[in-house]
C-alpha positions as CSV (number, residue, x, y, z in Angstrom):
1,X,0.0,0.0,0.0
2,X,1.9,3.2,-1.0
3,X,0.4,5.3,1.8
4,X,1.6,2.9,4.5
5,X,5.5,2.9,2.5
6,X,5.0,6.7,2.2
7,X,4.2,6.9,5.9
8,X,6.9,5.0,6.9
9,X,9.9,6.5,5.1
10,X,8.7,10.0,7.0
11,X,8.8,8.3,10.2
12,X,12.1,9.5,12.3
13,X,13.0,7.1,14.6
14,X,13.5,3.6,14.8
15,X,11.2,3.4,18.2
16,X,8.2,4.4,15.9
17,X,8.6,2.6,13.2
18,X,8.7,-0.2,16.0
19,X,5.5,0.7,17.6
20,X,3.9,2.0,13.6
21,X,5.2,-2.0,13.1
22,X,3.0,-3.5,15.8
23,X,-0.1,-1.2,15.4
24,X,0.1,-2.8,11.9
25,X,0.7,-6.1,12.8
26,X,-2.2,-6.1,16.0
27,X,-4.6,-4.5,13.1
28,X,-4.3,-7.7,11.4
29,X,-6.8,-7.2,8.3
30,X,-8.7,-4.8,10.2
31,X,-7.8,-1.0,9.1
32,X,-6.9,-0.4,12.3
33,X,-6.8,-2.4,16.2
34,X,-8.6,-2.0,19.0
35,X,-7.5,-0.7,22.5
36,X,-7.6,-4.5,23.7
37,X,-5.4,-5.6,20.7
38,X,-2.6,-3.5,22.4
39,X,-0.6,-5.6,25.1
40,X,2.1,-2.9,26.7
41,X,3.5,-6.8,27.7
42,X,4.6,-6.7,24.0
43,X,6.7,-3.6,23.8
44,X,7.9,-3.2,27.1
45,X,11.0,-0.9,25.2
46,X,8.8,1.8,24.3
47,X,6.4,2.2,27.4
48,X,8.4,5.2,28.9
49,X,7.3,7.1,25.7
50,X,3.6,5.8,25.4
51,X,0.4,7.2,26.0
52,X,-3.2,6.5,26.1
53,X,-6.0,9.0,25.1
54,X,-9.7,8.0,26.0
55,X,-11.7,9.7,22.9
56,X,-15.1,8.3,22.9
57,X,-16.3,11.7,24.5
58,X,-15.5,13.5,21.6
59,X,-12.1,15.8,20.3
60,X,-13.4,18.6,23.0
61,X,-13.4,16.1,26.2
62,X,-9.8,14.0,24.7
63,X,-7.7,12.7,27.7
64,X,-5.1,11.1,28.8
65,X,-5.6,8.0,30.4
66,X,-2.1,6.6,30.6
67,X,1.1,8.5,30.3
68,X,5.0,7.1,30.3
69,X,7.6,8.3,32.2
70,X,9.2,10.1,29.9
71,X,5.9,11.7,28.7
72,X,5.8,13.2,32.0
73,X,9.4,14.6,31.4
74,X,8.6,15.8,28.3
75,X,5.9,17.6,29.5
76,X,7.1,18.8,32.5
77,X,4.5,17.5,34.5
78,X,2.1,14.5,34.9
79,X,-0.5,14.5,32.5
80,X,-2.7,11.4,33.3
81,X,-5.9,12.3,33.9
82,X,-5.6,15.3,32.6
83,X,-7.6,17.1,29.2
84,X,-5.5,17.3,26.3
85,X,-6.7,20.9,25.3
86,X,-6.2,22.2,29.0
87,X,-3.8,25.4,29.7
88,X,-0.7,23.5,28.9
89,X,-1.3,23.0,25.3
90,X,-3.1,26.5,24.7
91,X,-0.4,28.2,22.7
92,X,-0.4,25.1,20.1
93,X,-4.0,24.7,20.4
94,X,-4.9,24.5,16.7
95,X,-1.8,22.6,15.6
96,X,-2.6,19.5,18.1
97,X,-6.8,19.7,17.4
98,X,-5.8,19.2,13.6
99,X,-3.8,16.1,14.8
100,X,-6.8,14.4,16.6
101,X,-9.2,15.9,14.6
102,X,-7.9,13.7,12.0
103,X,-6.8,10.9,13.8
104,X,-10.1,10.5,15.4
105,X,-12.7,11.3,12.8
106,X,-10.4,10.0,10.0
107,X,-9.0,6.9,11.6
108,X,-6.0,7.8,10.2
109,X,-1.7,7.5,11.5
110,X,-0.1,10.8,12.6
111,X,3.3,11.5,13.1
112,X,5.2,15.0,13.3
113,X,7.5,16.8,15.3
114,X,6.5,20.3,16.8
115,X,8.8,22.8,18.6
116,X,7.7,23.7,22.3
117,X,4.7,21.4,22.7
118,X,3.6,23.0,25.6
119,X,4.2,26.8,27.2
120,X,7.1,27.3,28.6
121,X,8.8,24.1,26.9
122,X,10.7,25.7,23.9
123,X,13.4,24.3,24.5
124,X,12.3,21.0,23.3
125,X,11.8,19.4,19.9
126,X,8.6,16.8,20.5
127,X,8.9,13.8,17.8
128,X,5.5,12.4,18.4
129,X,3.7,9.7,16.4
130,X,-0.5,9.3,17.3
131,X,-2.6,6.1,16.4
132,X,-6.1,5.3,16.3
133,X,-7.5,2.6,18.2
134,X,-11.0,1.6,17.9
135,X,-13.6,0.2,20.2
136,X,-16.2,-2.4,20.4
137,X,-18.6,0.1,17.7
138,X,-15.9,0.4,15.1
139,X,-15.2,4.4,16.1
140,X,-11.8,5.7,17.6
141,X,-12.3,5.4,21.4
142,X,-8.7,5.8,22.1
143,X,-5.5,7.4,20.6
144,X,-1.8,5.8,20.9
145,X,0.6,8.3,21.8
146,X,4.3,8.3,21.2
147,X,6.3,11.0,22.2
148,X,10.5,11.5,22.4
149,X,12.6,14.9,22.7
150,X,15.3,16.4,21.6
151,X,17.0,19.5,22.4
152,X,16.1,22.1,20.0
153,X,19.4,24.3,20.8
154,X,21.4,21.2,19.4
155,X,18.6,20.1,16.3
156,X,17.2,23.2,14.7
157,X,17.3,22.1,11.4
158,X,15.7,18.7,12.2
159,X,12.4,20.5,11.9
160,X,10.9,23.0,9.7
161,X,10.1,27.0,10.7
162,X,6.5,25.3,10.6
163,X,5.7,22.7,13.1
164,X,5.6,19.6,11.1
165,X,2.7,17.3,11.1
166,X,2.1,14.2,8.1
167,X,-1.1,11.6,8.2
168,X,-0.7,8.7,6.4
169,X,-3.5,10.4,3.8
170,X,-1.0,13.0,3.2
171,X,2.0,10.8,2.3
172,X,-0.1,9.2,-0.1
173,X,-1.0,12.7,-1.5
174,X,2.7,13.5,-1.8
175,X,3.8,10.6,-3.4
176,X,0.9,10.3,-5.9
177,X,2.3,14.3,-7.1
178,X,6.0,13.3,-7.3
């Protein structure tokens, strides 16, 4: 599927292509698993980066169920239990509702990176990935989360002026133009 190749080859590091991998393979023929497909037994090497979103309330009431250590790091605080479009993420607001806007309502892989993902963090370059899950009804109840830093002082270039955000839809776009 050239979407899925396209998706791929924009993926950054080797710990998402790992988790993209076993989203995949726990999807089976399915376009995409369920929460209960996902055993954190499995890939015990990236649960310090992980998170869980509970979305069956809707993009407005998105939460996070679960959180990794390093989450919490990235962060700067715990975010379990907490809103997703709380104070924190305010000043990126409209960058990270596009992101579950379309990874909710268009079942569809995100990954990007985005410079200062909350206020007061710009010192850090977020590499995140985001991945549908559904539940029993078919529809995204949930959201796997990956998320690893880097220092922007030492990695400007690895990101564009923009924040940078690609769904699996628009990899297919880009590689259907050129």
């Amino acid at each position: 599927m050239p979407s899925e190749l396209a998706f791929r080859a924009q993926v950054i590091l080797r710990e998402q292509r790992d988790l993209y991998g076993y989203w995949r393979a726990c999807a089976g023929s399915r376009p995409i698993p369920s929460r209960y497909d996902i055993d954190p037994v499995d890939i015990p090497q990236l649960l310090p980066c992980l998170s869980i979103l509970e979305a069956a309330q809707g993009l407005e009431s998105l939460r996070y169920r679960l959180a990794g250590t390093r989450v919490h790091e990235i962060y700067g605080t715990e975010i379990t239990g907490r809103a997703v479009f709380d104070s924190a993420l305010q000043h990126k607001r409209e960058y990270w509702h596009s992101v579950y806007r379309q990874v909710i309502e268009e079942r569809t892989a995100m990954q990007g990176a985005v410079r200062g993902p909350v206020s007061g963090r710009d010192h850090v370059i977020l590499i995140w990935m985001r991945l549908p899950l559904a539940g029993l009804s078919g529809a995204v109840e949930h959201v796997l989360g990956y998320d690893a830093a880097l220092p922007a002082s030492l990695h400007l270039s690895a990101v564009p002026e923009k924040d940078a955000l690609e769904s699996a839809s628009d990899a297919r776009k880009r590689q259907a133009l050129g």
